[in-house]
C-alpha positions as a Python dict, from the first residue, in 0.01 Angstrom:
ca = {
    (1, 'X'): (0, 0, 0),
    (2, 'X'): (-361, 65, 92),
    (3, 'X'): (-534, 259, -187),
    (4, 'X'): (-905, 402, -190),
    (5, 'X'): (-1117, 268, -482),
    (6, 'X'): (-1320, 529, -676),
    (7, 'X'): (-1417, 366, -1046),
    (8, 'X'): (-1668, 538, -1228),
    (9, 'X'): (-1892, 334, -1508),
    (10, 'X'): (-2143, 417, -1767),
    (11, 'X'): (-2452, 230, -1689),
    (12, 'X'): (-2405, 12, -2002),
    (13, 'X'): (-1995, -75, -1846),
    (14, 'X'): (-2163, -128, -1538),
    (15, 'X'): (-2438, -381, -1677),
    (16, 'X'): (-2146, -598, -1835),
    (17, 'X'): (-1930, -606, -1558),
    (18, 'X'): (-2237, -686, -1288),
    (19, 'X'): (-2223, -1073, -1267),
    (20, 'X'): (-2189, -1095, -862),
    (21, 'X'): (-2398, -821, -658),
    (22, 'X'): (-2235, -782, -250),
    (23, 'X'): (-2390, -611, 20),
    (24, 'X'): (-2232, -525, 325),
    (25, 'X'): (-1847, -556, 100),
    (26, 'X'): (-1755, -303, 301),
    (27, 'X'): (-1713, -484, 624),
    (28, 'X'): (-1497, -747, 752),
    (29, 'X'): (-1629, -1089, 625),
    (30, 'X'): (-1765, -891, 309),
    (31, 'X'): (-1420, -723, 245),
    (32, 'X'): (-1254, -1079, 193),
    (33, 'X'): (-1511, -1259, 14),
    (34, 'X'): (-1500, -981, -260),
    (35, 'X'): (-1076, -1017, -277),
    (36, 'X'): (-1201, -1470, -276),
    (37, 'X'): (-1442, -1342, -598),
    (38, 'X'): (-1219, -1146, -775),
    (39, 'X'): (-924, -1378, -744),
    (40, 'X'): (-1179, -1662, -903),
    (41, 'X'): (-1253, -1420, -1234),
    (42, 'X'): (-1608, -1326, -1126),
    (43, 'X'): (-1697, -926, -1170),
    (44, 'X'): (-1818, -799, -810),
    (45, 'X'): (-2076, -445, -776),
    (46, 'X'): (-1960, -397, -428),
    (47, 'X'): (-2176, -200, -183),
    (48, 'X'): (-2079, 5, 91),
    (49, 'X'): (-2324, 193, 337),
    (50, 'X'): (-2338, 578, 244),
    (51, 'X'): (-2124, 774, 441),
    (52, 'X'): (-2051, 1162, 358),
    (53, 'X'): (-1699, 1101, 388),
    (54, 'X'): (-1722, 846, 99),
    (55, 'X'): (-1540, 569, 321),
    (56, 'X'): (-1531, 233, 131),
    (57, 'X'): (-1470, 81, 532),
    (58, 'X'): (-1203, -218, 420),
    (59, 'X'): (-1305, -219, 50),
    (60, 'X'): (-1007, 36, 43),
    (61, 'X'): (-765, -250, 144),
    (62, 'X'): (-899, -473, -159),
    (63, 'X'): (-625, -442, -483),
    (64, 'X'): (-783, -218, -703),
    (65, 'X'): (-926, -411, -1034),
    (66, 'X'): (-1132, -329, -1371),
    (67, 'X'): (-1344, -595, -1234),
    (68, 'X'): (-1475, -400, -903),
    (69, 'X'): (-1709, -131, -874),
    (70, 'X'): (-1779, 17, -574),
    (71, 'X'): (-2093, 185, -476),
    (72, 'X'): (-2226, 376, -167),
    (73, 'X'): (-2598, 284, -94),
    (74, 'X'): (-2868, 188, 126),
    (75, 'X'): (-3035, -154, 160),
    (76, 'X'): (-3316, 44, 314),
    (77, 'X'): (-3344, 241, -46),
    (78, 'X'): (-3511, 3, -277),
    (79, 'X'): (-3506, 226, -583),
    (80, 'X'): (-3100, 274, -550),
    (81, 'X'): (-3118, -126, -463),
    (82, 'X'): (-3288, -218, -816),
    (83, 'X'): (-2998, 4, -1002),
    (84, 'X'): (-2695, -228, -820),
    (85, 'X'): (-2902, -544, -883),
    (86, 'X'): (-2970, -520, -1238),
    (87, 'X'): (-2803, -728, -1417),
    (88, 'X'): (-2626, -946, -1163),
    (89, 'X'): (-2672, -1315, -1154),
    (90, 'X'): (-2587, -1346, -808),
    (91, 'X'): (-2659, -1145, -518),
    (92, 'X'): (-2469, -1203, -201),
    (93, 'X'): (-2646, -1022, 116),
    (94, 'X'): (-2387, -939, 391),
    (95, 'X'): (-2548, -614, 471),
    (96, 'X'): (-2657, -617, 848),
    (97, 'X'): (-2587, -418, 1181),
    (98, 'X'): (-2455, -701, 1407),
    (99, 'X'): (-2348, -547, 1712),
    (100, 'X'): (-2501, -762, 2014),
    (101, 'X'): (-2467, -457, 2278),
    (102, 'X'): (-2600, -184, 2040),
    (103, 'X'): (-2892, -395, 1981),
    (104, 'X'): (-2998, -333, 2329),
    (105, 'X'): (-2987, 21, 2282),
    (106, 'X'): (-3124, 84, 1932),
    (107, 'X'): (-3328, -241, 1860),
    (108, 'X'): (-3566, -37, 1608),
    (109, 'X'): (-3305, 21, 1375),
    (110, 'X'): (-3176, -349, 1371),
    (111, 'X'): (-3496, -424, 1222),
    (112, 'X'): (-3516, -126, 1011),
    (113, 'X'): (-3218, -258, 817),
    (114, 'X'): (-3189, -605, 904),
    (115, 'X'): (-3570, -762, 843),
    (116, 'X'): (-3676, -447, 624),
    (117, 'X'): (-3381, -396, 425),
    (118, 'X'): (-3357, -766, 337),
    (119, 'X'): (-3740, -722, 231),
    (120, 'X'): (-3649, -472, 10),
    (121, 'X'): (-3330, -638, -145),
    (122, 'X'): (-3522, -1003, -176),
    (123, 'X'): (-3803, -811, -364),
    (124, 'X'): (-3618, -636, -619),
    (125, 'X'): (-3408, -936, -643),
    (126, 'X'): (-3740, -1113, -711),
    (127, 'X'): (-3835, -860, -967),
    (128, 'X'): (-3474, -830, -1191),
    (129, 'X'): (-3510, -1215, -1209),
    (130, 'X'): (-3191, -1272, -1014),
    (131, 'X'): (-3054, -1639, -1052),
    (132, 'X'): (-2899, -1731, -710),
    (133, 'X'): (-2939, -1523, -419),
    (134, 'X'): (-2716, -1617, -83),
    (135, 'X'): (-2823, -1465, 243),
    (136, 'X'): (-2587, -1439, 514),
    (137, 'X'): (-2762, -1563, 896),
    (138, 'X'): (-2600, -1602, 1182),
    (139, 'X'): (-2555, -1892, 1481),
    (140, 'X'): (-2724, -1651, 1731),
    (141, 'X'): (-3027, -1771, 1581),
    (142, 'X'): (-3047, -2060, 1787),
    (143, 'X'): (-3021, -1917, 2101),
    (144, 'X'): (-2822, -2111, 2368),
    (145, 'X'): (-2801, -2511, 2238),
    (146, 'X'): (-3067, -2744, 2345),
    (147, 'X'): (-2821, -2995, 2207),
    (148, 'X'): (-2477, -3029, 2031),
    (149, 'X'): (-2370, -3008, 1808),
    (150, 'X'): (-2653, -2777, 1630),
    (151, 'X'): (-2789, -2890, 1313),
    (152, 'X'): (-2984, -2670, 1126),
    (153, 'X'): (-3354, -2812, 1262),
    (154, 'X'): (-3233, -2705, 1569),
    (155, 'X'): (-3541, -2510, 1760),
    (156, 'X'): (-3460, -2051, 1693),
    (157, 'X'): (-3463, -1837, 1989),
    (158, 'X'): (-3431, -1481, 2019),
    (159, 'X'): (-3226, -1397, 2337),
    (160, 'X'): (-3127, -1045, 2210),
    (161, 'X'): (-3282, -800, 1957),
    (162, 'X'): (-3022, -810, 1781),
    (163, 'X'): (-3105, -1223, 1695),
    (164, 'X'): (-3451, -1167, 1646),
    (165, 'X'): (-3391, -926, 1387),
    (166, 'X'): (-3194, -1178, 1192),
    (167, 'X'): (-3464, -1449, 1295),
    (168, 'X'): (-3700, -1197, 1082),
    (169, 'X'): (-3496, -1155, 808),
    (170, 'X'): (-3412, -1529, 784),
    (171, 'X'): (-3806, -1569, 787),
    (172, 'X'): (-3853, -1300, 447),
    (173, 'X'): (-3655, -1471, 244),
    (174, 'X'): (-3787, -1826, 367),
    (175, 'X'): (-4111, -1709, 264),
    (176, 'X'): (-4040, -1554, -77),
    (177, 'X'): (-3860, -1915, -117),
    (178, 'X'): (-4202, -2089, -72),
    (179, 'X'): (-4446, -1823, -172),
    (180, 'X'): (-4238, -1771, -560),
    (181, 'X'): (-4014, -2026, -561),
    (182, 'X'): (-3728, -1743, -477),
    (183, 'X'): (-3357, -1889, -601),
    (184, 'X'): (-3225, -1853, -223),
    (185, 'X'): (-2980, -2020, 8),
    (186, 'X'): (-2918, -1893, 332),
    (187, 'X'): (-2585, -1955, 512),
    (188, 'X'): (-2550, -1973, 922),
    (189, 'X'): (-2190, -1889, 959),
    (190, 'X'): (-2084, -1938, 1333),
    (191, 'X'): (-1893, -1700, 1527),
    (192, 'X'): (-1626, -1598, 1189),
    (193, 'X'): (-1302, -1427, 1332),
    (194, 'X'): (-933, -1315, 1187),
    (195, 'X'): (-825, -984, 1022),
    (196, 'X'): (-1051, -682, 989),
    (197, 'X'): (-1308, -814, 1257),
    (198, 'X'): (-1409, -497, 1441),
    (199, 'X'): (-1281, -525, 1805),
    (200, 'X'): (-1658, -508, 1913),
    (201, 'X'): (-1617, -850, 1898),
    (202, 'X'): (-1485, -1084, 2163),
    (203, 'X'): (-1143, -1242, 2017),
    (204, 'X'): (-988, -859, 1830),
    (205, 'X'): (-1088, -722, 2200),
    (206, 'X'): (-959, -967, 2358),
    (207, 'X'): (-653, -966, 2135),
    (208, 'X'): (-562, -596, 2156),
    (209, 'X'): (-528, -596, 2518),
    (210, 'X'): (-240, -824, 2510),
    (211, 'X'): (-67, -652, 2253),
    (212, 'X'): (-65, -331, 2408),
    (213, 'X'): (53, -563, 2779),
    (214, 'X'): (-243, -429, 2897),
    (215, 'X'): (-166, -528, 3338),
    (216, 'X'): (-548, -634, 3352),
    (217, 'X'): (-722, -737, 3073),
    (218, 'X'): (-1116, -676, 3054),
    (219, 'X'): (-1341, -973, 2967),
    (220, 'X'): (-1706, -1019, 2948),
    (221, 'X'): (-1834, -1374, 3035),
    (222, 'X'): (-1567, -1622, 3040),
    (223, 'X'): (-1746, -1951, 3048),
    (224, 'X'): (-1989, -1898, 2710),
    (225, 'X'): (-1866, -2193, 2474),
    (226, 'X'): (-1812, -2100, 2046),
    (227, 'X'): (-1740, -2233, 1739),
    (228, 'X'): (-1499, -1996, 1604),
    (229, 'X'): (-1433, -1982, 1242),
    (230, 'X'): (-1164, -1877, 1058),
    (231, 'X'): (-1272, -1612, 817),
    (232, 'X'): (-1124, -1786, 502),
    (233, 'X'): (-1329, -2101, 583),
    (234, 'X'): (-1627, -1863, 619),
    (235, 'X'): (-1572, -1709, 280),
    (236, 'X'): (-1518, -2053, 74),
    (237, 'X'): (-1843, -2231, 229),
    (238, 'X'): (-1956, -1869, 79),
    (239, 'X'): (-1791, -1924, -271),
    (240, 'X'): (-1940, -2287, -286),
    (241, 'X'): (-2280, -2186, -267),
    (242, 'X'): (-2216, -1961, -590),
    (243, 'X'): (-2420, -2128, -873),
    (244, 'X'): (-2630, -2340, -648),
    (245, 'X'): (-2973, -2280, -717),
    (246, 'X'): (-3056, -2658, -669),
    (247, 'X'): (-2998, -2565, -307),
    (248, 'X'): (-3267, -2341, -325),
    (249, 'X'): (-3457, -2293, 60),
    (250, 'X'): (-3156, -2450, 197),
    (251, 'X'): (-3023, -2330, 565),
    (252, 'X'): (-2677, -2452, 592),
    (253, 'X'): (-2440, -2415, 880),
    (254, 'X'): (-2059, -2292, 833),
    (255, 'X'): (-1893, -2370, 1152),
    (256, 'X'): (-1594, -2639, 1285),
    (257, 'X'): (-1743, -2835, 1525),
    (258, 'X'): (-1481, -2707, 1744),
    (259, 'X'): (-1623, -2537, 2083),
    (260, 'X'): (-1390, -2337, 2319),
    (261, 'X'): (-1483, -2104, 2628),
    (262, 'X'): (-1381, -1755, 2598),
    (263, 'X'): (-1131, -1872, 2912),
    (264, 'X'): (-973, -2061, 2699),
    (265, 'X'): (-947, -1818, 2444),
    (266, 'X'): (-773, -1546, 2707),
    (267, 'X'): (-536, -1885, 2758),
    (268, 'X'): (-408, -1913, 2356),
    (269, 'X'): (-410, -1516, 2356),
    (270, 'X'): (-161, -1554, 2685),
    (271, 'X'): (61, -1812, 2552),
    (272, 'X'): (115, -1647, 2180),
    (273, 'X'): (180, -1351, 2318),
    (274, 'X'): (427, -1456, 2616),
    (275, 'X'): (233, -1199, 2864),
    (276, 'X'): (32, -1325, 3193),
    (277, 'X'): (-200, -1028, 3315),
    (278, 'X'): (-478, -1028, 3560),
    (279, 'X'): (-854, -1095, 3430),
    (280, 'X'): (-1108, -889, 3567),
    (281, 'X'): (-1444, -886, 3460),
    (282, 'X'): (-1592, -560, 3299),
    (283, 'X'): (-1941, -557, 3410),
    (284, 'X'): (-2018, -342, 3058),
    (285, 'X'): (-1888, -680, 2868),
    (286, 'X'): (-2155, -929, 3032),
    (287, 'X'): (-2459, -946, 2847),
    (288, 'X'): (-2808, -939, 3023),
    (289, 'X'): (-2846, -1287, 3202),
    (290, 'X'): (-3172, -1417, 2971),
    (291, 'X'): (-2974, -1307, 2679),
    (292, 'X'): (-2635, -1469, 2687),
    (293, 'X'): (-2604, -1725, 2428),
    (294, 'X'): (-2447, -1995, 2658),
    (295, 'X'): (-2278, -2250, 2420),
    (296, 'X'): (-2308, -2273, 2036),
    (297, 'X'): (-2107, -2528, 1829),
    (298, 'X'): (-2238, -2638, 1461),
    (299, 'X'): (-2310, -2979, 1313),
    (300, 'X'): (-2119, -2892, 958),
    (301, 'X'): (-2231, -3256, 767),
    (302, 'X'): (-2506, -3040, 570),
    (303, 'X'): (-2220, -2799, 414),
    (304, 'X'): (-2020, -3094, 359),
    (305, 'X'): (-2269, -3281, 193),
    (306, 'X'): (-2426, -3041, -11),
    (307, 'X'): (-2151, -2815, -44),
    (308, 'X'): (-1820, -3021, -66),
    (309, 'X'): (-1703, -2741, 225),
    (310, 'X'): (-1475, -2843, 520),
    (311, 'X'): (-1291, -2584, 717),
    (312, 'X'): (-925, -2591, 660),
    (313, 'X'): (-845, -2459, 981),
    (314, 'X'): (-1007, -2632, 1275),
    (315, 'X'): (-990, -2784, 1603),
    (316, 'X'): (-753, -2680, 1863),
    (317, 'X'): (-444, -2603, 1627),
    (318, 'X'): (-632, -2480, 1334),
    (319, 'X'): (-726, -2236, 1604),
    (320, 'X'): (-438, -2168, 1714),
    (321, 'X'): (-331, -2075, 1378),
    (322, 'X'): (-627, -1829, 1277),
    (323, 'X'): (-558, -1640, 1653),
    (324, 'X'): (-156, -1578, 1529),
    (325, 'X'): (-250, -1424, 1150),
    (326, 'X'): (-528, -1211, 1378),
    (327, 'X'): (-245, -1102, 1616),
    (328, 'X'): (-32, -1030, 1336),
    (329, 'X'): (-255, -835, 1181),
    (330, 'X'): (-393, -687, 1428),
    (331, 'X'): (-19, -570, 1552),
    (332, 'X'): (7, -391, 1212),
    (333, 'X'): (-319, -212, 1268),
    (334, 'X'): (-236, -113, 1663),
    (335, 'X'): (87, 35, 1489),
    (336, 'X'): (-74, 262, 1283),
    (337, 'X'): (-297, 368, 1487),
    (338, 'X'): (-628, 230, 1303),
    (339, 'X'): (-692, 32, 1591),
    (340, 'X'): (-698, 63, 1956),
    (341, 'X'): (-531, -148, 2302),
    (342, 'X'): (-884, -284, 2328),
    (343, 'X'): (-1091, -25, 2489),
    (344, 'X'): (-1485, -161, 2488),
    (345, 'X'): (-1672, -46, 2197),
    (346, 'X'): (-2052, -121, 2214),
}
């Protein structure tokens, strides 16, 4: 049964249960890596984005627990920032937007909350004398691959506003690394899918249209090449790094070294779900030509090596596998009507 979290704290409850600080909890990789912390013991201050509805996004499908506490905030309020980070000995920074379209459209709010609100979170971080600080990047980072697989020395490009923003943020917390010896890590997860992934995104758009038997299903750019991730690999290569502030100034890659087209992807989606429709591309789905990311697909030795991470479900079948407990999911979500047949959402 879902159930809404609402725990209220004294400060001084608060300050003992604060050992692991999360922004961005609220959302989809966020959301499971607080359910990965609880279920290891740690206490988790949990931050949602302020909403006047007080929605806790998919924080409310996360078992209640003496050891959450939920707050709505701001990572562009550094005042209300210093109150969640105080006393936590970790901070984990999710908080981002990360729509690729909407970037396009609203690029001065991307770095409004994505370079200056991880300014403002890294500072007061800095200034609460935070032990380990892990900062979430992304693979768009490097642009479409000079080579393959993509190491982290890999050369950055921004091909969409949305990737420079996260280019800049990446670059703050680099620089608070070298300028005062900052406890950070920062983790490049590439392309993370499975349950609760907003249906902006290529594979739960994808997805939906099959379940629903849509006749023609909509596609953007069917050749682009990804490494997709299963979101419980993402969050352990996220739980490994807890404690790890020998690592400090690493950049370390979470990925499979599995690529697949998004052709192939429509493919899988076809044969789990028994239905052949037309493909048609959407014109709204295709990305400017200079901006498509053309083929991404990490070299994971780092995390291995430094992190004792492998992903438990790659390659073709470990694929296959993360697409069915999507589908199921997803099916669950299309029946009670918290998700749509796949409509495109920018």
């Amino acid at each position: 049964m879902v159930a809404t979290i609402a725990i209220q704290c004294s400060r001084d409850t608060i300050e003992a249960m604060a050992k692991v600080f999360v922004t961005g909890a609220d959302g989809f990789i966020g959301s499971h890596l607080v359910e990965q912390l609880l279920a290891n013991g740690h206490s988790v201050v949990a931050m949602a984005q302020y909403n006047s509805f007080g929605d806790v996004g998919w924080l409310s499908d996360v078992e209640p627990s003496s050891q959450l506490e939920i707050q709505l905030g701001d990572i562009r309020d550094m005042t209300q920032l210093r109150d969640f980070v105080e006393g936590a000995e970790t901070v984990i920074h999710l908080a981002a937007l990360i729509a690729i379209p909407y970037s396009y459209v609203a690029p001065h709010s991307y770095f409004e909350t994505n370079v200056m609100g991880t300014l403002n979170l890294v500072k007061v971080s800095q200034e609460v004398g935070v032990k380990n600080f892990i900062h979430t990047s992304t693979s768009e980072v490097y642009g479409t691959a000079n080579y393959v697989p993509i190491d982290e020395l890999h050369p950055i490009k921004a091909q969409s506003p949305y990737s420079a923003s996260k280019i800049g943020a990446d670059a703050v917390v680099r620089s608070f690394v070298d300028s005062f010896d900052f406890p950070a890590i920062t983790i490049r997860p590439f392309n993370t899918f499975g349950p609760r992934q907003s249906q902006r995104a290529v594979i739960p758009a994808l997805a939906a249209q099959f379940l629903t038997r849509k006749p023609v299903i909509k596609v953007g750019t069917l050749t682009t090449l990804r490494d997709f991730t299963f979101v419980s690999d993402t969050v352990n290569g996220f739980v490994s790094a807890l404690d790890r502030s020998d690592l400090k100034g690493e950049v370390i890659n979470l990925g499979t070294g599995h690529e697949v087209s998004i052709s192939q992807i429509v493919e899988l989606l076809s044969e789990l779900t028994n239905h052949k429709p037309m493909v048609e591309t959407d014109p709204k789905r295709v990305r400017p030509d200079k901006s498509e990311v053309g083929r991404l697909m990490s070299d994971n030795r780092k995390a291995r090596e430094l992190l004792g991470w492998s992903p438990k479900m790659s390659g073709t079948e470990g694929l296959k596998q993360g697409l069915i407990e999507t589908l199921n999911w997803l099916e669950t979500q299309l029946e009670s009507g918290r998700a749509s047949g796949g409509e495109y959402v920018k």
